[in-house]
KOLVOZA-799100 format. One line per 2 residues: number of its first residue (from 0); their letters; for each residue x, z, y of C-alpha. Coordinates in steps of 0.02 Angstrom, whole numbers. Layout:
N
NUM = a = X/Z/Y; ...
END
This chain:
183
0 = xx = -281/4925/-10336; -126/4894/-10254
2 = xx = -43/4824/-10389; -177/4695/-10431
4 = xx = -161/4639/-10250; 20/4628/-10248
6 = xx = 3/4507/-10427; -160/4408/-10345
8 = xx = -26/4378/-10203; 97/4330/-10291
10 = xx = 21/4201/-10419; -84/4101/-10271
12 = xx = 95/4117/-10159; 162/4016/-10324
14 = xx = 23/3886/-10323; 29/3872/-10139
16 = xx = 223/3836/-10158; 195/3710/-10321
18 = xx = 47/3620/-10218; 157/3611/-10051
20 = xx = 305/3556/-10170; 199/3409/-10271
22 = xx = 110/3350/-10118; 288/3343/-10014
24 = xx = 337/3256/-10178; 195/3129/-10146
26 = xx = 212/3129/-9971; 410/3076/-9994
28 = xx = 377/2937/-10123; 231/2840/-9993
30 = xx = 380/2856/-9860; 505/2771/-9983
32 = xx = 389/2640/-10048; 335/2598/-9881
34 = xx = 512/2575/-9796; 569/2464/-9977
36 = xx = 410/2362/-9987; 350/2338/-9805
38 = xx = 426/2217/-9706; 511/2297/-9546
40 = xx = 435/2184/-9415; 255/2202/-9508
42 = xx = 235/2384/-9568; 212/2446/-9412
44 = xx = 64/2315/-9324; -101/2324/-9345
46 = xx = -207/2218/-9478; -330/2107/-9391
48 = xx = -468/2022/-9499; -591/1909/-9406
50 = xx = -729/1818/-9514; -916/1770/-9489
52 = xx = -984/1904/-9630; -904/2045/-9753
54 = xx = -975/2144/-9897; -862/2301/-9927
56 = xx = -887/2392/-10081; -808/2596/-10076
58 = xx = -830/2619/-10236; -727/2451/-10291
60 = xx = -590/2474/-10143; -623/2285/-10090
62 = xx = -701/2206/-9953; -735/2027/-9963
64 = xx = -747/1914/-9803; -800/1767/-9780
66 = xx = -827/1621/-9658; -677/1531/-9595
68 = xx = -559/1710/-9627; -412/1738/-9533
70 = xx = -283/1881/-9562; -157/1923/-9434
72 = xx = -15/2079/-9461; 133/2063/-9381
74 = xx = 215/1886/-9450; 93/1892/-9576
76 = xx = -25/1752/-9567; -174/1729/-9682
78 = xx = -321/1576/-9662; -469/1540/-9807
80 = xx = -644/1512/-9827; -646/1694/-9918
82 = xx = -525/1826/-9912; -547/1982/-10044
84 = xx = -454/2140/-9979; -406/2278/-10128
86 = xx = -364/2438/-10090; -280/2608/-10172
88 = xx = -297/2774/-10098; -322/2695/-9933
90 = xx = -189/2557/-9944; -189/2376/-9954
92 = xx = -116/2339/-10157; -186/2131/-10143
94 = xx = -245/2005/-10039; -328/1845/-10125
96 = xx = -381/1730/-10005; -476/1572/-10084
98 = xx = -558/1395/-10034; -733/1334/-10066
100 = xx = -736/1205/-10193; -813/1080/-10088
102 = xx = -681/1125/-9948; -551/994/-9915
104 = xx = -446/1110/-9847; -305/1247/-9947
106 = xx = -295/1430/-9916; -147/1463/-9813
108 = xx = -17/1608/-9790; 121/1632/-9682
110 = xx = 271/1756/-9654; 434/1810/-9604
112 = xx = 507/1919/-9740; 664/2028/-9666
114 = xx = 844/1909/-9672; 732/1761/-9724
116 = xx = 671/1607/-9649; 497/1579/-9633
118 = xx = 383/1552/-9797; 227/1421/-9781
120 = xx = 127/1425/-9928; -41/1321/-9978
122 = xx = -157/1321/-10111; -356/1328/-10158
124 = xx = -280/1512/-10226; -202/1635/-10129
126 = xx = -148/1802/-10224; -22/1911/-10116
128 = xx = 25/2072/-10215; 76/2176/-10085
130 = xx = 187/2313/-10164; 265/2215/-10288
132 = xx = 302/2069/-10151; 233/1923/-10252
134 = xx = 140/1781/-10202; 23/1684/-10356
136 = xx = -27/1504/-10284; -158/1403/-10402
138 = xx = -228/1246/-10379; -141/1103/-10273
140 = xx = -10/1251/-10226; 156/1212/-10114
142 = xx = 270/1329/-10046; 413/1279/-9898
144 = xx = 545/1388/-9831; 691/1324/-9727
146 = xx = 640/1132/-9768; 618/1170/-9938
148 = xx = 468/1109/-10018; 411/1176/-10212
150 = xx = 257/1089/-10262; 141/1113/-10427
152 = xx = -27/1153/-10487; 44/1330/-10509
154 = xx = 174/1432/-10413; 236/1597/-10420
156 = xx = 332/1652/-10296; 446/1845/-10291
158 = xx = 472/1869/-10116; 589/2002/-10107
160 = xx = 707/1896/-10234; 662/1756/-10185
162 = xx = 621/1663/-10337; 514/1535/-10368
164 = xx = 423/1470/-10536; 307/1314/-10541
166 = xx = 213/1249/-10668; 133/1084/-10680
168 = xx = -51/1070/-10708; -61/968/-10885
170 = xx = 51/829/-10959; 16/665/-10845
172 = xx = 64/814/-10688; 241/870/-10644
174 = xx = 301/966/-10512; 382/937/-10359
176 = xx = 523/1006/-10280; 598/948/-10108
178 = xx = 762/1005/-10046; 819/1001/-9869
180 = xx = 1009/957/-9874; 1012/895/-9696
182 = x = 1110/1019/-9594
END
């Protein structure tokens, strides 16, 4: 009997250690991500959503709001007729915040990324990927940071690079880009 103990011990001691192991594992790479992808003056504020309804679906991981949607965390700054919120394992992966097509007004997002200057962006299309630090703009889309203005049916828009990529919407369109030389 002893001896059977003594193995049944020692077997769940090693899955205890390889679970405590792989979850510190896990634990380690969330800590990472978050202090490479989050912006230090936003990770750490509170995400306020006020619309007039919402319709959040568990199984799906998104919540959909809509009604004249705001989005407040930290310098983050999000405004649309409808806002969809997608989640992973309890954390925000995209934001795509939309206009009605009758609206005459554009989606809009704001924010200061870390070292940057403040990005203004516009479009009936809002898609903010969160981890990856992209922003998709489609339809009527313009983006402005420190006086410059990049305007196009289409514009993508790496925030942690800062890169941007416009395309125009057909032939007869072109885009549109503005620089601030002024000093």
């Amino acid at each position: 009997m002893p001896v059977k103990f003594l193995y049944c011990f020692r077997i769940f001691h090693l899955v205890v250690n390889m679970k405590l192991r792989y979850l510190w594992s896990i634990l380690l790479m969330l800590i990472l991500h978050a202090q490479v992808s989050a912006l230090d003056t936003d990770q750490d504020q509170p995400f306020e959503v006020e619309a007039d309804s919402a319709i959040v679906d568990e199984n799906l991981g998104s919540t959909i709001y809509r009604g004249d949607v705001s989005i407040i965390q930290g310098s983050l700054k999000i405004l649309a007729d409808e806002i969809e919120i997608i989640t992973s394992g309890g954390e925000v992966i995209q934001i795509i915040a939309r206009t009605d097509e009758d609206s005459n007004r554009l989606a809009h997002l704001e924010q200061q990324p870390d070292d940057k200057e403040r990005v203004f962006a516009d479009a009936r299309s809002i898609n903010y990927y969160i981890q990856e630090q992209r922003v998709n703009l489609t339809g009527e889309a313009r983006l402005r940071q420190k006086g410059d203005e990049f305007t196009g049916e289409v514009v993508y828009y790496d925030v942690g690079q800062g890169i941007v990529n416009l395309k125009s919407g057909s032939e007869n369109e072109r885009i549109k880009i503005k620089y601030n030389t002024g000093k």
